[in-house]
C-alpha positions in Angstrom: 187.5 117.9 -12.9 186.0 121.4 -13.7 183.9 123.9 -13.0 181.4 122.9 -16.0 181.6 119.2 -14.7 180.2 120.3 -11.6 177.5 123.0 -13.4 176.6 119.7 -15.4 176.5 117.3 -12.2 174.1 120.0 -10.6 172.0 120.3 -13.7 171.8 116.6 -13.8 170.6 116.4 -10.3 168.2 119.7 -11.0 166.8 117.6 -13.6 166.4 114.0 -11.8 164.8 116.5 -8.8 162.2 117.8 -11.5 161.5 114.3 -12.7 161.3 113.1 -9.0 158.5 115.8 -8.5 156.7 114.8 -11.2 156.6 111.2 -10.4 155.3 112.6 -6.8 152.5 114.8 -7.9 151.4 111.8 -10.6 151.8 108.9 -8.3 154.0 106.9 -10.1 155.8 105.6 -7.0 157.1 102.6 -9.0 159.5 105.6 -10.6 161.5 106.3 -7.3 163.2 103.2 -7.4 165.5 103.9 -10.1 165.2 108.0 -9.6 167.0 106.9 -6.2 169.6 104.7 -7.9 170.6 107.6 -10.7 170.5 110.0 -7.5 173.2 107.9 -5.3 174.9 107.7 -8.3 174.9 111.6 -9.3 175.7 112.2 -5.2 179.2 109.8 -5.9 179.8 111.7 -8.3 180.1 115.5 -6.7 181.5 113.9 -3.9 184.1 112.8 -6.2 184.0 116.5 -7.6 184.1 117.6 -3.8 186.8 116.0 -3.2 189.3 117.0 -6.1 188.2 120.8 -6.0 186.1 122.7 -3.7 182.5 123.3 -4.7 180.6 126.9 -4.2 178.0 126.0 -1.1 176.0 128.4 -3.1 176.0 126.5 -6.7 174.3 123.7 -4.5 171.9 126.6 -2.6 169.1 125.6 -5.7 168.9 121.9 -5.0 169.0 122.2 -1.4 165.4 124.1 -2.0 164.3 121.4 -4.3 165.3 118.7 -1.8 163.2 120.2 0.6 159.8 120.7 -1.5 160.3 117.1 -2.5 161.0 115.8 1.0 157.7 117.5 1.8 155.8 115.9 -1.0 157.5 112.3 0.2 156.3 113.1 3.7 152.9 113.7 2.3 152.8 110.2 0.1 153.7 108.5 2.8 151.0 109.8 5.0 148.3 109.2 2.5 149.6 105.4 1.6 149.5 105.4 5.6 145.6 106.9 5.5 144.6 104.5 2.8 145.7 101.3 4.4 143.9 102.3 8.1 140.8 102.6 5.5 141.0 99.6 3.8 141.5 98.0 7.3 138.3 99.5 8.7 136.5 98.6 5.5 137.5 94.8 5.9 136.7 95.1 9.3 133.2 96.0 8.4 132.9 93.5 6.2 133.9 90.8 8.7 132.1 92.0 11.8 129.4 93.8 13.6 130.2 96.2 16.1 126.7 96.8 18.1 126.9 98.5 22.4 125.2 96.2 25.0 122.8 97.5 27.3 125.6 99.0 29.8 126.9 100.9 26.7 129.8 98.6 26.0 131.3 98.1 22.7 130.4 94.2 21.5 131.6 92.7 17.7 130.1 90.0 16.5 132.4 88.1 14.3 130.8 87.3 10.7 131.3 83.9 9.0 131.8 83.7 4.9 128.2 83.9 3.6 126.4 85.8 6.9 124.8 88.7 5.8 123.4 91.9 7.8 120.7 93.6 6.5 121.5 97.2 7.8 118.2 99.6 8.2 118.2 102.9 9.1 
């Protein structure tokens, strides 16, 4: 293989990195399925190029910066899906129960039944 092989391998994987972002920032996480397939495949393949001729570490300086902002974006989906579900928890626990303090201050829930209602006044 050749030098434009591997300038079209990184420009491939520039490219599915750009895409990747965008799926990110938009919240299409049903995307990142297949952007991780056609990346293990793309990674094969300069491995492959790795392999039968050296690469420049610094033709693969650029994507190592746009692994890293997309990491951090990854990190930061995960901790929101992570946010959301402890919400959704709390809001079904609210639903279900009534958390009230007894007389020595202790916490006490009283477990709702389907069809109890709590009139809640301020």
């Amino acid at each position: 293989m050749s030098d434009d092989v591997t300038n079209d391998l990184i420009d491939s994987l520039t490219s599915l990195l750009e895409d990747e972002r965008t799926a990110l920032i938009e919240g299409k996480l049903d995307a990142l399925e297949g952007l991780l397939t056609r990346k293990e495949a793309l990674f094969e393949e300069l491995e492959e190029q790795q392999e039968e001729d050296t690469i420049d570490p610094e033709s693969l300086a650029p994507l190592q910066d746009l692994f890293r902002r997309n990491h951090a974006l990854l990190e930061s989906t995960q901790k929101g899906l992570r946010a959301t579900t402890e919400r959704m928890g709390a809001m079904r626990r609210v639903r279900t129960s009534l958390e009230t303090y007894t007389n020595t201050g202790q916490r006490h829930a009283v477990q709702m039944s389907a069809g109890q209602r709590v009139e809640k006044r301020a």
